[in-house]
PALUMTOR-696349 format. One record per residue: x, y, z of N, C-alpha, C in turn. Coordinates in nm, 3 decimals, always signed. Atoms other than C-alpha are relative to their C-alpha. Layout:
// residues N
+---------+---------+---------+---------+---------+---------+---------+---------+---------+
:     nxx :     nyy :     nzz :    caxx :    cayy :    cazz :     cxx :     cyy :     czz :
+---------+---------+---------+---------+---------+---------+---------+---------+---------+
:       X :       Y :       Z :       X :       Y :       Z :       X :       Y :       Z :
...
+---------+---------+---------+---------+---------+---------+---------+---------+---------+
END
This chain:
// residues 90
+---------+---------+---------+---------+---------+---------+---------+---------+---------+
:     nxx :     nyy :     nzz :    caxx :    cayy :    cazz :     cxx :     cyy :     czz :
+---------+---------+---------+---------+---------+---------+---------+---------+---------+
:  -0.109 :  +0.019 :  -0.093 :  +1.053 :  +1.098 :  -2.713 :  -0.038 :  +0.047 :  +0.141 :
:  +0.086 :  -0.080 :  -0.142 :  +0.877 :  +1.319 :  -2.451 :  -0.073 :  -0.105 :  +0.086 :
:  +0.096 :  +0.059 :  -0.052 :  +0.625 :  +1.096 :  -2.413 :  +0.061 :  -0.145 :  +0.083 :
:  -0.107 :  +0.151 :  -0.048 :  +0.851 :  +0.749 :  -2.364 :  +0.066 :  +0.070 :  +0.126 :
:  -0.105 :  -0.019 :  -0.075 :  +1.076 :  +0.928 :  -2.116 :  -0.134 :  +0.042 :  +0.110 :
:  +0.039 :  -0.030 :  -0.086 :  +0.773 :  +1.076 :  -1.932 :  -0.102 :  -0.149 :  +0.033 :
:  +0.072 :  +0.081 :  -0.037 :  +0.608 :  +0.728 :  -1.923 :  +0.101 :  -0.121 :  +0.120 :
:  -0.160 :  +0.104 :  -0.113 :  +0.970 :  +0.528 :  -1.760 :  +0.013 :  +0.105 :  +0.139 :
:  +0.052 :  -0.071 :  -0.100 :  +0.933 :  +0.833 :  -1.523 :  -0.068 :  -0.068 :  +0.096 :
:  +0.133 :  +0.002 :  -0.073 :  +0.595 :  +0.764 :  -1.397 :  -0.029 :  -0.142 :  +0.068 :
:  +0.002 :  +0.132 :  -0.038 :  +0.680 :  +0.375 :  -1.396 :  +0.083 :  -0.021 :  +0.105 :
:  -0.074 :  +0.025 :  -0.117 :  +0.970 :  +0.388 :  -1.190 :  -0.009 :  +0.067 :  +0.148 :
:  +0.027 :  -0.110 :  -0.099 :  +0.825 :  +0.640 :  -0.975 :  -0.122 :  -0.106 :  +0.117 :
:  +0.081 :  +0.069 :  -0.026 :  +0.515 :  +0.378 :  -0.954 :  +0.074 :  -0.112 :  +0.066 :
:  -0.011 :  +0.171 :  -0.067 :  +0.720 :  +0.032 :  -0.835 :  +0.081 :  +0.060 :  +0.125 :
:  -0.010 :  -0.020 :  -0.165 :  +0.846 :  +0.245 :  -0.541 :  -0.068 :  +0.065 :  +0.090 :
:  +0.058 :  -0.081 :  -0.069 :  +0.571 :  +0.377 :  -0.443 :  -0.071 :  -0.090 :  +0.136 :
:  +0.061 :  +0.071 :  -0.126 :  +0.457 :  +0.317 :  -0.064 :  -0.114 :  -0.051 :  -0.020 :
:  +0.201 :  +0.077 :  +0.010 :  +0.085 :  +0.327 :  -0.133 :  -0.020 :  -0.053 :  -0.051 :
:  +0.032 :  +0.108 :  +0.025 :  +0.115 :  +0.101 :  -0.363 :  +0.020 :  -0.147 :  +0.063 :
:  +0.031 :  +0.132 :  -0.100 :  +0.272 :  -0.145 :  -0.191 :  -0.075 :  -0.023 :  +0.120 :
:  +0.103 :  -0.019 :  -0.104 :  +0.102 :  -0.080 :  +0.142 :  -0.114 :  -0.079 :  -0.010 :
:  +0.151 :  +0.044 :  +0.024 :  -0.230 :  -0.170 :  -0.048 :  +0.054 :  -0.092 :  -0.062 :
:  -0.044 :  +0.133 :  +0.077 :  -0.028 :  -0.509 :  -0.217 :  +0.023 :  -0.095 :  +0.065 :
:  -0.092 :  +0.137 :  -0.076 :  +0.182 :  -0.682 :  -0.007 :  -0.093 :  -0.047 :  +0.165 :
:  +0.014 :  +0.018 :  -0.128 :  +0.041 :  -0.866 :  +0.305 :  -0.153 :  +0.025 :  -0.008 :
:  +0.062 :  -0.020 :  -0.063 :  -0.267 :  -0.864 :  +0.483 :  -0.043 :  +0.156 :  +0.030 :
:  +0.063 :  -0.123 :  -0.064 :  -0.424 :  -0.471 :  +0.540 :  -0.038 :  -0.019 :  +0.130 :
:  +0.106 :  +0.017 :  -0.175 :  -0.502 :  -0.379 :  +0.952 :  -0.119 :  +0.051 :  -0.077 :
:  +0.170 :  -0.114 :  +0.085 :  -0.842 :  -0.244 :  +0.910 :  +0.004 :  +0.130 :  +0.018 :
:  -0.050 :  -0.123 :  +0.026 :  -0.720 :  +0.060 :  +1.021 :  +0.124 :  +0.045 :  -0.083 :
:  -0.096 :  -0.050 :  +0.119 :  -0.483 :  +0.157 :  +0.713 :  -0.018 :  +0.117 :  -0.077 :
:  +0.023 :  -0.153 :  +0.052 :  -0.564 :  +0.534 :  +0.646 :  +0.149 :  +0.030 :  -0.025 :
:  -0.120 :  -0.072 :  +0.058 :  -0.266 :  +0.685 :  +0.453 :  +0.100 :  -0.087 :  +0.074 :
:  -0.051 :  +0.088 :  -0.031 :  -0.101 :  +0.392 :  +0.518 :  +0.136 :  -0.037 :  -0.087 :
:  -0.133 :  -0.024 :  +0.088 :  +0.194 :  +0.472 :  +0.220 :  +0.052 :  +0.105 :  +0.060 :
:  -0.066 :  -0.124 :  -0.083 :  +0.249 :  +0.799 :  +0.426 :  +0.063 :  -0.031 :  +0.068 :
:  -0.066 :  +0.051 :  -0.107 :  +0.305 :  +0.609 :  +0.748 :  +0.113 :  -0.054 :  -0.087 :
:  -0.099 :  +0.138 :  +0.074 :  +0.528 :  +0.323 :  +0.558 :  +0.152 :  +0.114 :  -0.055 :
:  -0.088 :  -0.074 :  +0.038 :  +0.733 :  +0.643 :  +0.423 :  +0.063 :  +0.097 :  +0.130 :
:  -0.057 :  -0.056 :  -0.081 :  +0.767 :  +0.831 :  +0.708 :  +0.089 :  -0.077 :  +0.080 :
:  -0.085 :  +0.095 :  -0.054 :  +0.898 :  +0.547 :  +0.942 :  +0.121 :  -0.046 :  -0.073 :
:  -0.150 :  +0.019 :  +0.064 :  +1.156 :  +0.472 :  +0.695 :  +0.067 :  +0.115 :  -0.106 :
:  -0.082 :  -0.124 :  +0.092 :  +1.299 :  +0.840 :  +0.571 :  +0.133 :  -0.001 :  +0.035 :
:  -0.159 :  +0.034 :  -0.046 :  +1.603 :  +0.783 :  +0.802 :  +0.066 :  -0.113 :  -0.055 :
:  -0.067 :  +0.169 :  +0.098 :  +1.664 :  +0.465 :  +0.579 :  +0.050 :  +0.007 :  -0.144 :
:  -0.021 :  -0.023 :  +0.160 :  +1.628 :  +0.597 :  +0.233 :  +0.005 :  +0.103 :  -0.055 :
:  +0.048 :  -0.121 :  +0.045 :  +1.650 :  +0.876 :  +0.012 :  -0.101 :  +0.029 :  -0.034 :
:  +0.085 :  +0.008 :  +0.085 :  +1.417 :  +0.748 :  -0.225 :  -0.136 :  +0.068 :  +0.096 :
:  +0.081 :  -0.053 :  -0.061 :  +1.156 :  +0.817 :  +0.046 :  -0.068 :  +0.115 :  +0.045 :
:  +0.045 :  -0.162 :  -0.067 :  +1.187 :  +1.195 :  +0.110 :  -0.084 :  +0.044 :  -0.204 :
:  +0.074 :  -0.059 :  +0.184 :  +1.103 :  +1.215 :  -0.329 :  -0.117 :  -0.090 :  +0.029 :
:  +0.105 :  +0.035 :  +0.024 :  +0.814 :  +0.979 :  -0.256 :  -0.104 :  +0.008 :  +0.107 :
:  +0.105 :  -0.014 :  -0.097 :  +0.631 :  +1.082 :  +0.029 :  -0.090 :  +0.098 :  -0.060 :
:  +0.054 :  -0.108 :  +0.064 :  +0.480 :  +1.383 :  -0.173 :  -0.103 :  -0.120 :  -0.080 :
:  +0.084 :  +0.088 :  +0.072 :  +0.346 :  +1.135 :  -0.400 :  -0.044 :  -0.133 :  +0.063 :
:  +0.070 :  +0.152 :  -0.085 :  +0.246 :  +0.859 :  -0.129 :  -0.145 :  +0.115 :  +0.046 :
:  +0.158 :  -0.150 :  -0.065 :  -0.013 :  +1.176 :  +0.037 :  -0.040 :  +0.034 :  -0.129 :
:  +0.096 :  -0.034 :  +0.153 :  -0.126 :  +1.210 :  -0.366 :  -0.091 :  -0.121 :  +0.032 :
:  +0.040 :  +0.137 :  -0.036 :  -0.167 :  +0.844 :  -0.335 :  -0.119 :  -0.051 :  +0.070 :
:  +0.047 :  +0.016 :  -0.132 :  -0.296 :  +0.808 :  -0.004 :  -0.159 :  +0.048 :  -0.008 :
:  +0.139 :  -0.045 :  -0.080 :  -0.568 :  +1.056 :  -0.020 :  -0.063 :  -0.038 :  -0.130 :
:  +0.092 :  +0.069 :  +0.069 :  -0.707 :  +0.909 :  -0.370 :  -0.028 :  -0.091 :  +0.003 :
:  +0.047 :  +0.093 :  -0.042 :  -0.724 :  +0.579 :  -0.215 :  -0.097 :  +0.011 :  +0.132 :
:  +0.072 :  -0.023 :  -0.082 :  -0.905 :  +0.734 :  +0.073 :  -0.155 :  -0.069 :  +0.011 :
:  +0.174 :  +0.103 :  +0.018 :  -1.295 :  +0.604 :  -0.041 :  +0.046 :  -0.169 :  -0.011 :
:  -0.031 :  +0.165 :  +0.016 :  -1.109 :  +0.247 :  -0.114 :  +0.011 :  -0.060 :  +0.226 :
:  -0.028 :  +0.052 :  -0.151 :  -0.964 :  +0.241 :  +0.280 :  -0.127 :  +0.017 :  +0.063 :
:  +0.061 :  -0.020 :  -0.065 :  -1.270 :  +0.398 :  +0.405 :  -0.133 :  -0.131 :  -0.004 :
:  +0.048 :  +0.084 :  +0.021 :  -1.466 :  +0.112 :  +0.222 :  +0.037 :  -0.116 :  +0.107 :
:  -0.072 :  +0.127 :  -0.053 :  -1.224 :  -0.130 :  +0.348 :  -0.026 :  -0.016 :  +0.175 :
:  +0.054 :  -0.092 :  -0.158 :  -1.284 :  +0.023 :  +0.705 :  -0.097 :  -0.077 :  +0.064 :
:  +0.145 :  -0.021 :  -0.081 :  -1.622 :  -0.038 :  +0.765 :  -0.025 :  -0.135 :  -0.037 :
:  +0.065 :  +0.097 :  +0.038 :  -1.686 :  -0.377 :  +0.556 :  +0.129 :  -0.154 :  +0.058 :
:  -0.094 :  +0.087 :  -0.086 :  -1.354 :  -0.548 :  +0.753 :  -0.060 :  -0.080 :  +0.139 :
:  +0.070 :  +0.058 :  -0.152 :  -1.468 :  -0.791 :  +1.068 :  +0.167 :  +0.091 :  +0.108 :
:  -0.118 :  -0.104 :  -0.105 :  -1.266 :  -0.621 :  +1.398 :  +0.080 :  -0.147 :  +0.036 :
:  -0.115 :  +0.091 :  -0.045 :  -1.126 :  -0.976 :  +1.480 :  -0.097 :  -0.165 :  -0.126 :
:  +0.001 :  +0.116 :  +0.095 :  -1.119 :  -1.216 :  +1.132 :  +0.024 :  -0.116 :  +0.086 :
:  -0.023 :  +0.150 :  -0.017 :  -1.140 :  -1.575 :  +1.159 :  +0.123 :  -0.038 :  -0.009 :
:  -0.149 :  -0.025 :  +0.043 :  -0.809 :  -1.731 :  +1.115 :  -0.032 :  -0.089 :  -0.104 :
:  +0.035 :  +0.047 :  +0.176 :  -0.760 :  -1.903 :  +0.766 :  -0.059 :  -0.126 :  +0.032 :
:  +0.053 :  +0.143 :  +0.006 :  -0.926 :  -2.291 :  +0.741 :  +0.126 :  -0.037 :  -0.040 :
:  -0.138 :  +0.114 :  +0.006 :  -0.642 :  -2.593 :  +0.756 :  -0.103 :  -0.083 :  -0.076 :
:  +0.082 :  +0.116 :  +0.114 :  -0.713 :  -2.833 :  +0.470 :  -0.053 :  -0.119 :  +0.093 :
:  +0.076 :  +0.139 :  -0.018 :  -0.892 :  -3.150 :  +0.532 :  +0.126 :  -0.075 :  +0.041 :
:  -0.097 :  +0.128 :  -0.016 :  -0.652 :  -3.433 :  +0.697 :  -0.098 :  -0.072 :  -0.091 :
:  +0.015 :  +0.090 :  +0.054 :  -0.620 :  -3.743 :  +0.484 :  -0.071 :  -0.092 :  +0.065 :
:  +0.060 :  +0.148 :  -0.106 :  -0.835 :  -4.027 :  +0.613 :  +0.093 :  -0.125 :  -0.089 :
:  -0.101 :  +0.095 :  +0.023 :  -0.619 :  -4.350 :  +0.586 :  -0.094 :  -0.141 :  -0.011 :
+---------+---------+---------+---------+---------+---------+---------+---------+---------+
END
């Protein structure tokens, strides 16, 4: 019973967590260091949920640290923009 209750915990704790989304949704800048921190701080005056998950966005944050720092360095400073399909020839 322990275990079930501490796993719905850890899940619902997980689908609001900043750093996850942060690193999901959208496009990353290339600068995105603790980038669930920011995302939580800017919106604490919005939510509650936010002041219980900023503790765990800076857990987050700094074990994704080697992922951003990756992301960092192997990012171009100004991407291409996406390719437009082929027009039809008629």
């Amino acid at each position: 019973m322990l275990k079930k209750t501490c796993l719905t915990l850890i899940m619902l704790l997980l689908s609001g967590c900043a750093t996850i989304t942060s690193h999901t949704l959208g496009e990353n800048p290339k600068n995105s260091f603790y980038a669930g921190t920011q995302l939580d701080y800017h919106m604490l005056h919005d939510c509650v949920w936010c002041w219980l998950d900023l503790p765990v966005s800076m857990v987050g944050d700094t074990l994704m640290l080697p992922f951003d720092t990756w992301h960092y360095y192997h990012t171009p400073d100004n991407p291409a923009p996406p390719l437009s399909p082929p027009e039809k020839v008629k």
